[in-house]
DSSP file (Angstrom, degrees, kcal/mol; ACC not computed):
  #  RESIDUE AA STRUCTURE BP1 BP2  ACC     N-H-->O    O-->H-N    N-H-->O    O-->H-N    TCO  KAPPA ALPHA  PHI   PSI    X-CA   Y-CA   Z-CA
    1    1 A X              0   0    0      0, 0.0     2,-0.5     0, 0.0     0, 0.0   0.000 360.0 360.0 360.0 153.6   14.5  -16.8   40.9
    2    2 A X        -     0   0    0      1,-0.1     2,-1.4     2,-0.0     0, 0.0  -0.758 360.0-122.4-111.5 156.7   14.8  -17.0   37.2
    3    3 A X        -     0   0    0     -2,-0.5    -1,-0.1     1,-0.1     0, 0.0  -0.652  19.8-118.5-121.5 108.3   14.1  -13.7   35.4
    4    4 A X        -     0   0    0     -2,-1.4     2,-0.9     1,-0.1    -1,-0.1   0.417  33.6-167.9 -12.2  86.6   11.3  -13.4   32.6
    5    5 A X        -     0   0    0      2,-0.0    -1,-0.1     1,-0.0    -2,-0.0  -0.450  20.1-119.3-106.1  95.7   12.8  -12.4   29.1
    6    6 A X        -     0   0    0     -2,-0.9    77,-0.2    77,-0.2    76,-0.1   0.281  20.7-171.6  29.6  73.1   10.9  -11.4   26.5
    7    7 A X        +     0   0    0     75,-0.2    76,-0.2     2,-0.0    75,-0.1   0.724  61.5  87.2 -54.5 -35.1   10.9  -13.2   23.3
    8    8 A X  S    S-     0   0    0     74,-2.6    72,-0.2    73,-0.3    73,-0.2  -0.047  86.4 -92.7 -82.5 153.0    9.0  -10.8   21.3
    9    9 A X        -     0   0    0     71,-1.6     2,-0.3     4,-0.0    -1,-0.2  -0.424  42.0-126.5 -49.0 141.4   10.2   -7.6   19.2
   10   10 A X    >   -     0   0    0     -3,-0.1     3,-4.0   138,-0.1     4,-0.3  -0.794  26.1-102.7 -82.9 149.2   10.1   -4.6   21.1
   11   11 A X  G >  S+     0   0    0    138,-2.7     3,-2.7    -2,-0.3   139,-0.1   0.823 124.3  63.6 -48.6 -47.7    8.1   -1.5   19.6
   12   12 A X  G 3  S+     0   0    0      1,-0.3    -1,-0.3   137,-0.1   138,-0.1   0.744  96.2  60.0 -38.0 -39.0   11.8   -0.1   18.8
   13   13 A X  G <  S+     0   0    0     -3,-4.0     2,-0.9     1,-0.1    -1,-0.3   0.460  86.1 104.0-101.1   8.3   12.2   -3.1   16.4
   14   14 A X    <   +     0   0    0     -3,-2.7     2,-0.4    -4,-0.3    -1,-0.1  -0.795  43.0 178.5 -67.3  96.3    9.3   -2.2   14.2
   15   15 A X    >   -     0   0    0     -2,-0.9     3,-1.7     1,-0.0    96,-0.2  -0.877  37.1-107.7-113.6 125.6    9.3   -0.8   11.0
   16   16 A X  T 3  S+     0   0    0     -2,-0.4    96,-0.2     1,-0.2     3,-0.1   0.227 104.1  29.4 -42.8 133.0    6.9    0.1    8.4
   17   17 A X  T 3  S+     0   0    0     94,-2.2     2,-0.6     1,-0.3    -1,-0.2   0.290  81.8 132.2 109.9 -21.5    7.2   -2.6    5.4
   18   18 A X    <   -     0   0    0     -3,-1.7     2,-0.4    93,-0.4    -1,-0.3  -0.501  39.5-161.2 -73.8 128.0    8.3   -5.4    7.3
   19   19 A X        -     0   0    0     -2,-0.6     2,-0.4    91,-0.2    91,-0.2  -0.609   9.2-164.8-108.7-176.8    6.4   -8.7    6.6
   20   20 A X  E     -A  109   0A   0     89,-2.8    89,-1.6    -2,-0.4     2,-0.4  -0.887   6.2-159.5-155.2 111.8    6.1  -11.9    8.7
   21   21 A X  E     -A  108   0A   0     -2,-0.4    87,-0.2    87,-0.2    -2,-0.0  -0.907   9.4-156.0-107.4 115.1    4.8  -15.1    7.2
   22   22 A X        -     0   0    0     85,-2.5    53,-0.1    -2,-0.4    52,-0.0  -0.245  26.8 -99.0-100.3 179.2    3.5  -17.7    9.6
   23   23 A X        -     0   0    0      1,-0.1    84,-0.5    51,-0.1     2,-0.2  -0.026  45.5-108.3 -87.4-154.7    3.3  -21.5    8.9
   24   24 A X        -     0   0    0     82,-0.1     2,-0.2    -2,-0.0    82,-0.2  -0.795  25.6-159.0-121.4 170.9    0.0  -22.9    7.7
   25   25 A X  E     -F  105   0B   0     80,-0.9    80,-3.4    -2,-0.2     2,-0.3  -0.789  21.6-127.5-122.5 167.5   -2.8  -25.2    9.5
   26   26 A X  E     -F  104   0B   0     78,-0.2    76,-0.3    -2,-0.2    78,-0.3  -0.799  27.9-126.7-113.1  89.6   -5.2  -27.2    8.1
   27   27 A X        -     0   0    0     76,-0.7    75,-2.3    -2,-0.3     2,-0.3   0.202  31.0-163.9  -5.8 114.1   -9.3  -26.4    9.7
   28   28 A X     >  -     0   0    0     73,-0.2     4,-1.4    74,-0.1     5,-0.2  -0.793  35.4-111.8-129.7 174.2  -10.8  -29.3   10.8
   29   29 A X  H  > S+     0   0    0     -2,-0.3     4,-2.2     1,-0.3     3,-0.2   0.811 114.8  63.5 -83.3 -10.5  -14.1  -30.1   11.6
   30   30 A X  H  > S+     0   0    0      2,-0.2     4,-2.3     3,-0.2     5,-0.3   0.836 101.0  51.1   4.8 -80.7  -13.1  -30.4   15.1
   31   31 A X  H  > S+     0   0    0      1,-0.2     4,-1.9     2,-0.2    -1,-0.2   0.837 108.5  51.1 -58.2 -18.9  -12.2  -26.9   15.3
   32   32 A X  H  X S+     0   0    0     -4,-1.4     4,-0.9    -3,-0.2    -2,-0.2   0.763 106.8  53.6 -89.3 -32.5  -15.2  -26.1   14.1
   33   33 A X  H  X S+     0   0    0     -4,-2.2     4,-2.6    -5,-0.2     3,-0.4   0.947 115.3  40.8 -54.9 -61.2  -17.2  -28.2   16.6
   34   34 A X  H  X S+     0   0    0     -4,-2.3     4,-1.7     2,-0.2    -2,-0.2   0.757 101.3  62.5 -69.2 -28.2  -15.6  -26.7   19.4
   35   35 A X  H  X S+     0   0    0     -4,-1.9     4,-0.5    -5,-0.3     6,-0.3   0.820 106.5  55.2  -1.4 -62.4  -15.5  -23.4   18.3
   36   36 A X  H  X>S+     0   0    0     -4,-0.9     4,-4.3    -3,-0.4     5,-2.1   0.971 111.0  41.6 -15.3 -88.5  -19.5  -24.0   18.4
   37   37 A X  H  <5S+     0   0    0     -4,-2.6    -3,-0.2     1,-0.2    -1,-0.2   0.735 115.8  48.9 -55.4 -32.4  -19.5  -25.1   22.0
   38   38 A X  H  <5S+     0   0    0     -4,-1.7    -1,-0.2    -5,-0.4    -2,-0.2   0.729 124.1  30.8 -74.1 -13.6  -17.1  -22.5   23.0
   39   39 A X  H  <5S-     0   0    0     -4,-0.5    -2,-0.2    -3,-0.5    -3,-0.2   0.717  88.0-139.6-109.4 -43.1  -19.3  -19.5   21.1
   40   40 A X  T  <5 +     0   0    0     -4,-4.3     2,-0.9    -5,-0.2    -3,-0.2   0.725  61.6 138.9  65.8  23.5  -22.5  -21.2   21.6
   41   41 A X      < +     0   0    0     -5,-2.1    -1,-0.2    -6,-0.3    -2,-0.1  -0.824  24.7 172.9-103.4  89.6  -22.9  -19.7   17.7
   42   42 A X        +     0   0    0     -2,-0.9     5,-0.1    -3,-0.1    -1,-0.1   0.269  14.8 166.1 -93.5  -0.7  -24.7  -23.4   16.8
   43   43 A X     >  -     0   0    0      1,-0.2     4,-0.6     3,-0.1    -2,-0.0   0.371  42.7-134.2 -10.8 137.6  -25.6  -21.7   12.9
   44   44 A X  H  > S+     0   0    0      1,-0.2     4,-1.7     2,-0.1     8,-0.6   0.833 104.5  68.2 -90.9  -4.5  -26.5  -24.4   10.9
   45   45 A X  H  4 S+     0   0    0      1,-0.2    16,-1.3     2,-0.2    -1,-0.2   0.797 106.2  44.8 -56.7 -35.2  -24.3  -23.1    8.2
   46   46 A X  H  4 S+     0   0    0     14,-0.2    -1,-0.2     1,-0.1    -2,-0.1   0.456 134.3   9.5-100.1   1.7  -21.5  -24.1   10.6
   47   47 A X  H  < S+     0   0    0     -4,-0.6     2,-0.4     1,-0.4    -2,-0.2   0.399  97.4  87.8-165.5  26.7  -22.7  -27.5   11.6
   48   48 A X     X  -     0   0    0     -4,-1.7     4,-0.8     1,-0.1    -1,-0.4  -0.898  46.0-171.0-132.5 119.3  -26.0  -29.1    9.5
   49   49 A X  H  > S+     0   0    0     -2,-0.4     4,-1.7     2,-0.2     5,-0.2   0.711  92.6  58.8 -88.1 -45.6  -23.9  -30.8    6.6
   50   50 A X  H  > S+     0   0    0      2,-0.2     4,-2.3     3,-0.2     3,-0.4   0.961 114.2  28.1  75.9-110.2  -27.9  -31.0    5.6
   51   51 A X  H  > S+     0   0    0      1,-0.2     4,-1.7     2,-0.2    -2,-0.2   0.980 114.4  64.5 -58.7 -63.5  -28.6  -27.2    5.6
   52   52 A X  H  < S+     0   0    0     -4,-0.8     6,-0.5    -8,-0.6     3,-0.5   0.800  97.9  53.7  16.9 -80.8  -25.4  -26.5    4.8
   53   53 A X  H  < S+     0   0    0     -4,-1.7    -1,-0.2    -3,-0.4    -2,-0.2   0.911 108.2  54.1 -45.6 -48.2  -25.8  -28.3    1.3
   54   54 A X  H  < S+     0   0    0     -4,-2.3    -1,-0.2    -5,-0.2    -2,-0.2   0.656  92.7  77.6 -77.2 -11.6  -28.6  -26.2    0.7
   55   55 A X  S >< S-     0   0    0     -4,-1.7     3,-3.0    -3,-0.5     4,-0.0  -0.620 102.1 -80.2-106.3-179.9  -27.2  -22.7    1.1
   56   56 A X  T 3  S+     0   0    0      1,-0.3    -1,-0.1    -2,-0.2    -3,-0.1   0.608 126.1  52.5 -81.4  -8.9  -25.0  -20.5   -1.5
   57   57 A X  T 3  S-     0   0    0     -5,-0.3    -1,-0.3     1,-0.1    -4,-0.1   0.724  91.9-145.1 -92.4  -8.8  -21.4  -22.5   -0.3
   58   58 A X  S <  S+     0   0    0     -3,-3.0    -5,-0.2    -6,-0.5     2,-0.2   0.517  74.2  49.5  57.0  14.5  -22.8  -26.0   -0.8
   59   59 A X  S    S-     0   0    0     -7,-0.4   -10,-0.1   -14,-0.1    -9,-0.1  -0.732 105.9 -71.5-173.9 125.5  -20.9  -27.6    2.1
   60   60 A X        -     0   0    0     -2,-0.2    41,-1.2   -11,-0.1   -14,-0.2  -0.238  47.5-148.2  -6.4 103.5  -20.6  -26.4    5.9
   61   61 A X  B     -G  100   0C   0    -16,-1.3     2,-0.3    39,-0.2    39,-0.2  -0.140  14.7-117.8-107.2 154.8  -18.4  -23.2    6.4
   62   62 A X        -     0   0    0     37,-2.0    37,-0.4    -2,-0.1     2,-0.2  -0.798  47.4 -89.4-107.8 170.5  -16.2  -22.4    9.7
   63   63 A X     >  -     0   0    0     -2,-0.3     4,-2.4     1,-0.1     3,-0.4  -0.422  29.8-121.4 -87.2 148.9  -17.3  -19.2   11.6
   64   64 A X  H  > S+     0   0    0      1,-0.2     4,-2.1    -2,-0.2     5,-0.2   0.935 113.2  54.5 -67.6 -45.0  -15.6  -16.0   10.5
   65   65 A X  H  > S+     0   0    0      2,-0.2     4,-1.7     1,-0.2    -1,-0.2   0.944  98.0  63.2 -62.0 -27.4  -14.2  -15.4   14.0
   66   66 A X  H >>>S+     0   0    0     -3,-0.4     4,-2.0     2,-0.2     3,-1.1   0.989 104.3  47.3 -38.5 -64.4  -12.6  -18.9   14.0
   67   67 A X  H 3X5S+     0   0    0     -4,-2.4     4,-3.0     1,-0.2     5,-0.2   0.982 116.2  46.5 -58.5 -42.2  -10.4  -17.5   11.0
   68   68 A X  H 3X5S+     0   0    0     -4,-2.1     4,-1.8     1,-0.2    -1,-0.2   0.896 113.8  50.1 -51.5 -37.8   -9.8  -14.4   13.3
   69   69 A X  H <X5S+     0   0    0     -4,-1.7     4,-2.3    -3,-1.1     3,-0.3   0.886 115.6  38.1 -79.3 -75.2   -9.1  -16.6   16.2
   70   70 A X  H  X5S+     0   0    0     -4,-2.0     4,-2.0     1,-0.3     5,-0.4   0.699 108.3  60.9 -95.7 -23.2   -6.7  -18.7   14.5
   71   71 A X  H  X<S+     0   0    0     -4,-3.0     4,-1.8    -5,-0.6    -1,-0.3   1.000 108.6  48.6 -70.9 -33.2   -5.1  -16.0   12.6
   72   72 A X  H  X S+     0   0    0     -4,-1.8     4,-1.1    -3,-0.3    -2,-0.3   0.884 107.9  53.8 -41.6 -57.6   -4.2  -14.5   16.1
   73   73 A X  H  X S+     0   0    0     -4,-2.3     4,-0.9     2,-0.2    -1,-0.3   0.695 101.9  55.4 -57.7 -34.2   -3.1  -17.6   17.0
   74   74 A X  H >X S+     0   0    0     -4,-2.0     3,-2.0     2,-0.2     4,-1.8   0.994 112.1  51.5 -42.3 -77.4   -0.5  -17.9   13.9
   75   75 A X  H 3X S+     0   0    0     -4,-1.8     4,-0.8     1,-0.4     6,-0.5   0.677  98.0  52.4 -63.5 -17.3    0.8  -14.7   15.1
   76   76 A X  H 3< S+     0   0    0     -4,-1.1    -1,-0.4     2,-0.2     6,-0.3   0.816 103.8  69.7 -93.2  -9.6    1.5  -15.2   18.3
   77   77 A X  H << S+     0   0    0     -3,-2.0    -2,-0.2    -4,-0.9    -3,-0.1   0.925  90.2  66.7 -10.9 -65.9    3.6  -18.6   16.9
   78   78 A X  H  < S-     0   0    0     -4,-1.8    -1,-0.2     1,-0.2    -2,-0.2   0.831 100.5-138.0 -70.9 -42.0    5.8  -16.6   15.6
   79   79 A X     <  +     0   0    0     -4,-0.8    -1,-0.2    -3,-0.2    -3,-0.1   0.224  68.3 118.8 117.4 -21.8    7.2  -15.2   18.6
   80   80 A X  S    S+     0   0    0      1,-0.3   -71,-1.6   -72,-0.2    -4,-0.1   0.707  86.4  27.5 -44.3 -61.1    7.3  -11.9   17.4
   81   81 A X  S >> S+     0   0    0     -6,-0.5     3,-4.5   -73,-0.2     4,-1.4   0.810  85.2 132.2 -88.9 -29.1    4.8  -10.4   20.0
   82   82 A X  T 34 S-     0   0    0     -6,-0.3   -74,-2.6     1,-0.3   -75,-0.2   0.193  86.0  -1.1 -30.0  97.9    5.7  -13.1   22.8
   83   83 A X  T 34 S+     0   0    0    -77,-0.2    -1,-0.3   -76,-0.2   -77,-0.2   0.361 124.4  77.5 100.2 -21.2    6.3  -10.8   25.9
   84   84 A X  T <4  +     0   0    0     -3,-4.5    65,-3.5   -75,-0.1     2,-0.3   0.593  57.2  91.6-111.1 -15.9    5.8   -7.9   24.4
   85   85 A X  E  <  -H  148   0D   0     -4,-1.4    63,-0.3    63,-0.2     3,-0.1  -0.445  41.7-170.2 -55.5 122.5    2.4   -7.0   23.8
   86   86 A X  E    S-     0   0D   0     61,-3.9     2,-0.2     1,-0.3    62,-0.2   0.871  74.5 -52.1 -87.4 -55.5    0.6   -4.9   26.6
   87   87 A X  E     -H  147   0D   0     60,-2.6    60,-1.1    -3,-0.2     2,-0.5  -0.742  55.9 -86.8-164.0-171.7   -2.7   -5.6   24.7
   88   88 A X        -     0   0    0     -2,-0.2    58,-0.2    58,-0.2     3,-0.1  -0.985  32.2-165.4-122.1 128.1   -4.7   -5.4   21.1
   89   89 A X        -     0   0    0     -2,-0.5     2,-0.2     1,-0.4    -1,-0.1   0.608  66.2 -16.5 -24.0 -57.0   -6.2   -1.8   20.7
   90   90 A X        -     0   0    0     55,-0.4    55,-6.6     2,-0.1    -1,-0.4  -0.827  50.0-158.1 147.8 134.5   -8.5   -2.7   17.8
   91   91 A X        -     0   0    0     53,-0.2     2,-0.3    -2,-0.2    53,-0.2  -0.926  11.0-161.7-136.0 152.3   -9.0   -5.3   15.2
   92   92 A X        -     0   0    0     -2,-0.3    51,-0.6     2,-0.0     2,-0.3  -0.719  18.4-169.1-105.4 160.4  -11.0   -4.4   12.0
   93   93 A X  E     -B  142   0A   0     -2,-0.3     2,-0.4    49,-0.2    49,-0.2  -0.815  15.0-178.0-142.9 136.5  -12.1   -7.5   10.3
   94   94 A X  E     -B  141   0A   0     47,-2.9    47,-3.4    -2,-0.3     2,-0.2  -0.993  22.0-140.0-141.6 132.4  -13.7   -8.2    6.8
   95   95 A X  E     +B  140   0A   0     -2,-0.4    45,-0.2    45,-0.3     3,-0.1  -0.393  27.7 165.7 -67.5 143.2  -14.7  -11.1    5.7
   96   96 A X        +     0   0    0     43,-1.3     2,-0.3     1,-0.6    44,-0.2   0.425  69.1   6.1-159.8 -16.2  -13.8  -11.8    1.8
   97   97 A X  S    S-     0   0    0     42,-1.2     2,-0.6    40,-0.1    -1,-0.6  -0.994  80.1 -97.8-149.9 165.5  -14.3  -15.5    1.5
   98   98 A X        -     0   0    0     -2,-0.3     2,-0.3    -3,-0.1    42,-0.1  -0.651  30.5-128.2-101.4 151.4  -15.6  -18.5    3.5
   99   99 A X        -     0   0    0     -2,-0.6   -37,-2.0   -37,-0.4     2,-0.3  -0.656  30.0-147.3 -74.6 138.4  -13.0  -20.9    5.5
  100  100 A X  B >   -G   61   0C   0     -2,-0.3     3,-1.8   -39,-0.2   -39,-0.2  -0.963  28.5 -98.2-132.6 133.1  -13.9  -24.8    4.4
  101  101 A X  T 3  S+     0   0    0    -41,-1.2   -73,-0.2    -2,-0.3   -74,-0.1  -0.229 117.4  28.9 -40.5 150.1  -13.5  -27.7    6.6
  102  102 A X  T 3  S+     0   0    0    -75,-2.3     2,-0.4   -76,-0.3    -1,-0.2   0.210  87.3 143.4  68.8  -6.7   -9.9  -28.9    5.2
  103  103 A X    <   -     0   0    0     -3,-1.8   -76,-0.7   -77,-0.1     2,-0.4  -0.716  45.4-133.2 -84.8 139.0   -8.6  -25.7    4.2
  104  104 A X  E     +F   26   0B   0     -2,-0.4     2,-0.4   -78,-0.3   -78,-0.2  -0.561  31.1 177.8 -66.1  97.1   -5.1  -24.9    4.5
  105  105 A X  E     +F   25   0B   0    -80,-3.4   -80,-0.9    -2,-0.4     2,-0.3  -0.935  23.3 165.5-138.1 161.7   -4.2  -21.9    5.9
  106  106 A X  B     -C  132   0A   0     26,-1.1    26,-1.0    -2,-0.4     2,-0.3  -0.868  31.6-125.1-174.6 156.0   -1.2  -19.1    7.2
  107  107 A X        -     0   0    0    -84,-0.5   -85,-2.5    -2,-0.3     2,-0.3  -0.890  11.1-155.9-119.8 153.2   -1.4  -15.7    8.0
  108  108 A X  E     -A   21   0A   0     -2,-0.3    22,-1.9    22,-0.2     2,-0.4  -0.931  13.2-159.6-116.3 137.9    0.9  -12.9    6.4
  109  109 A X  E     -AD  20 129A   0    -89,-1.6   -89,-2.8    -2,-0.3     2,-0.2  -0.994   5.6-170.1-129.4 127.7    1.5   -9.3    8.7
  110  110 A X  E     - D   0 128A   0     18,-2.7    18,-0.5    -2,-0.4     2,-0.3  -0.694  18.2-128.4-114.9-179.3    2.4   -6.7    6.9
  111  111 A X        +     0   0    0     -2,-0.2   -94,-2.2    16,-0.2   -93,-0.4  -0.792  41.0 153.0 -97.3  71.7    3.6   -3.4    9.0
  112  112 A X        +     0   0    0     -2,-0.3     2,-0.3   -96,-0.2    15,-0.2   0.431  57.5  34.3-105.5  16.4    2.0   -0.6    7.9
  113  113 A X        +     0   0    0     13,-0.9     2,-0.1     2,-0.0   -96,-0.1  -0.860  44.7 163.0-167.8 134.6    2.0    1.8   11.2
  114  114 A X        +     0   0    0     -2,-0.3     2,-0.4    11,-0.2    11,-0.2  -0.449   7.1 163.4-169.3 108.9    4.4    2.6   14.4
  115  115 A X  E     -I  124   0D   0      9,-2.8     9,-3.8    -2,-0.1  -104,-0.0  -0.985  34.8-123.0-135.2 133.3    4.0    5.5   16.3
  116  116 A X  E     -I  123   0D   0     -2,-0.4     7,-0.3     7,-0.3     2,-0.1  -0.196  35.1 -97.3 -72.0 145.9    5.7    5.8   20.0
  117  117 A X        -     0   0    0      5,-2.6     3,-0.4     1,-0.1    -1,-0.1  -0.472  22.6-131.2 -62.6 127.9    3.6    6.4   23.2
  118  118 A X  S    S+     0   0    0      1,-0.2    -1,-0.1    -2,-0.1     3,-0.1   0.873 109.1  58.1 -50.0 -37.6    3.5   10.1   24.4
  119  119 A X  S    S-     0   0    0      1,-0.2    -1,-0.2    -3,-0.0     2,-0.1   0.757 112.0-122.7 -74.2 -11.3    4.3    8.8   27.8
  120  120 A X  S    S+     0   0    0     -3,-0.4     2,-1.0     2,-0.2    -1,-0.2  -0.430  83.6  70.0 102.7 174.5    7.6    7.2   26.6
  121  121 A X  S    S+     0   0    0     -2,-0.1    29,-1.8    -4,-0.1     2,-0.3   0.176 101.8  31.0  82.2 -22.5    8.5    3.3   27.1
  122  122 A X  E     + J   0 149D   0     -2,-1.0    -5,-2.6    27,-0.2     2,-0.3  -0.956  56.7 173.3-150.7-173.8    5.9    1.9   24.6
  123  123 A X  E     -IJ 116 148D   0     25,-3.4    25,-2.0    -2,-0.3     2,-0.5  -0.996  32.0 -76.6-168.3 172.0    4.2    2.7   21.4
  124  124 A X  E     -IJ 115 147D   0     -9,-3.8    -9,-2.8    -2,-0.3     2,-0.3  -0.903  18.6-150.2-128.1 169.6    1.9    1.1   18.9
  125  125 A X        -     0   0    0     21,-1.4     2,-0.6    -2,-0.5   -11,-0.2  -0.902   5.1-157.8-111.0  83.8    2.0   -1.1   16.3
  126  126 A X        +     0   0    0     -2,-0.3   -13,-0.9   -15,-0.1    19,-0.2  -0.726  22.5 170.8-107.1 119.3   -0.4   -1.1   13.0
  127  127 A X  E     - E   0 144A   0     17,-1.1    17,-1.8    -2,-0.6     2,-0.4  -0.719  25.0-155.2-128.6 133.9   -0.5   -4.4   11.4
  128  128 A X  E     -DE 110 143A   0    -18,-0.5   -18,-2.7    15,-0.2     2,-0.3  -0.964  23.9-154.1-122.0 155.7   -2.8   -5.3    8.7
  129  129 A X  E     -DE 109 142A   0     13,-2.7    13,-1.2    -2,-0.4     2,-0.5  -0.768   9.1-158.8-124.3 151.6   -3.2   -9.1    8.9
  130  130 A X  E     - E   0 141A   0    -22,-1.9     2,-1.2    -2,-0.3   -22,-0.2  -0.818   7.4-152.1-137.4 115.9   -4.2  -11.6    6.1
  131  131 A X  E     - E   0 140A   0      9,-2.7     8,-2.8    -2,-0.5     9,-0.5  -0.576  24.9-166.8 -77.6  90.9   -5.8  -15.3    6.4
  132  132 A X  E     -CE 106 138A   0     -2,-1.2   -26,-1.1   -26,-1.0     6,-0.3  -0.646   6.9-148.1  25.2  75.1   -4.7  -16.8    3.6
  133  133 A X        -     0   0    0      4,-2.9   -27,-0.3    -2,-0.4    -1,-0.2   0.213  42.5 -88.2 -78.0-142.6   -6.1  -20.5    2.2
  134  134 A X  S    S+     0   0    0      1,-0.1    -1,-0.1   -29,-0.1   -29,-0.1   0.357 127.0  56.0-130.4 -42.1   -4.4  -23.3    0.2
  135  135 A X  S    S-     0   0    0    -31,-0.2     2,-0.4     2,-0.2    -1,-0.1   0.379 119.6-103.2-100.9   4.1   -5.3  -21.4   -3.2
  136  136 A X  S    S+     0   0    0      1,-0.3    -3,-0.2    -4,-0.0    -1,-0.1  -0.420  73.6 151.6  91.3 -43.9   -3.6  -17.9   -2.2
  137  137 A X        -     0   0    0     -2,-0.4    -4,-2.9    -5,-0.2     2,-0.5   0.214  50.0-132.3 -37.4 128.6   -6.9  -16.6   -1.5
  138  138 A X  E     + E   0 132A   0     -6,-0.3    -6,-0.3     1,-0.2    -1,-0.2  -0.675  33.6 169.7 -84.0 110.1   -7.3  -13.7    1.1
  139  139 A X  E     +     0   0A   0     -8,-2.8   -43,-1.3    -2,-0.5   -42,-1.2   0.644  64.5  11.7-116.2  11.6  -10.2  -15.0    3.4
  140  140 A X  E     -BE  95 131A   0     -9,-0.5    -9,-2.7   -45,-0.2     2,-0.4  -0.883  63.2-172.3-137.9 129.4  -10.1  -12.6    6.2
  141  141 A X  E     -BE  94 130A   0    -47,-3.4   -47,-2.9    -2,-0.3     2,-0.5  -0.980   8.5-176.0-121.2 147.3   -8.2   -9.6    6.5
  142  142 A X  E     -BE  93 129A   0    -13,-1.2   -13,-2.7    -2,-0.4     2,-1.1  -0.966  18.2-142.6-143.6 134.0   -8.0   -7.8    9.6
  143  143 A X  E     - E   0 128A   0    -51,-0.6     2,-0.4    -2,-0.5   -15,-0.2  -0.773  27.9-155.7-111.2 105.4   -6.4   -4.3   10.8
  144  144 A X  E     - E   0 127A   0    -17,-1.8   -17,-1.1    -2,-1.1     2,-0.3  -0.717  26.4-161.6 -87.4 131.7   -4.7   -4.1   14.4
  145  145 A X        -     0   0    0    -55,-6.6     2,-0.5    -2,-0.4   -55,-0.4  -0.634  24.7-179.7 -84.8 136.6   -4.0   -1.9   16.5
  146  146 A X        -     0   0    0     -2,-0.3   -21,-1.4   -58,-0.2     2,-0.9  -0.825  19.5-144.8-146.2 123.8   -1.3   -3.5   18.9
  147  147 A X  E     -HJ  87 124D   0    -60,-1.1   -61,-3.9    -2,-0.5   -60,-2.6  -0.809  26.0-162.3 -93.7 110.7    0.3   -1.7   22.1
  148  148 A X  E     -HJ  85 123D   0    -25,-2.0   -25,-3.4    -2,-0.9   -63,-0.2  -0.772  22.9-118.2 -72.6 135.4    4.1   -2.7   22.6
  149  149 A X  E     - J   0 122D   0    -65,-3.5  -138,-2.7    -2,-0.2     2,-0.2  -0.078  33.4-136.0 -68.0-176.3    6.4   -2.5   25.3
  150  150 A X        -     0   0    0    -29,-1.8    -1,-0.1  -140,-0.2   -28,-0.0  -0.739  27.3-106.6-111.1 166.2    9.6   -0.2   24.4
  151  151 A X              0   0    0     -2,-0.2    -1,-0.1     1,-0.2    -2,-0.0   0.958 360.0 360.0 -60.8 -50.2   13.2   -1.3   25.2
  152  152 A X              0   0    0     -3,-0.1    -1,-0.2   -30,-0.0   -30,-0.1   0.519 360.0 360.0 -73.3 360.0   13.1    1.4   27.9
């Protein structure tokens, strides 16, 4: 049998100050259709090109949990948690701009939190997370809580 190792940092290998810059995707209207169907969140803001037009963005917006969604997904790319995560705590998330079909986007994790488990063996990890477009613009930011295993 072959035996599971870890990819990810261990809580031990955290320190406040470190950052971690993921690569970028682009949003497509795809994602945003299936998003839909997977949420059942049918908004016409997120799928009437129509209604859309007519409200303050002037074009059809992806859902603010998509950007959450996919910023999660950036980070766990990196590899960085891969194996090591027991779970997410808490996410905070604020909204700060809207996501546009065709925008370009990457997440930055900064490290601003690590404090060890009372019981020993793991600890957590407080990451504040940033979606990122095409234009440097922050359009989600989100603060995580994350429980990590320990080396021991």
């Amino acid at each position: 049998m072959v035996e599971y190792k870890p990819k990810g940092l261990f809580f031990e290998d955290f320190e406040v100050g470190q950052e971690f810059a993921t690569t970028r995707r682009t949003v497509t209207d795809g994602d945003v259709v299936n998003f839909a169907c997977l949420t059942g969140d049918f908004n016409p803001i997120h799928i009437d090109e129509v209604t859309a037009s007519e409200g303050p963005f002037k074009k059809r917006i992806a859902h603010g949990l998509l950007g959450v969604a996919i910023m999660n997904g950036q980070m766990n790319q990196l590899g960085i948690f891969e194996g090591t995560t027991i779970a997410k705590a808490e996410d905070t998330n604020r909204y700060k701009a809207p996501i546009f079909i065709g925008d370009t986007v990457s997440t930055l994790i900064k490290i601003v939190g690590v404090k060890p488990s009372s019981k020993g063996g793991k600890g957590t990890v407080l990451a504040d997370t940033y979606l990122i477009n095409q234009r440097g613009e922050v359009v989600t930011e989100s603060s995580n809580v994350i429980l990590i295993k320990g080396r021991k």
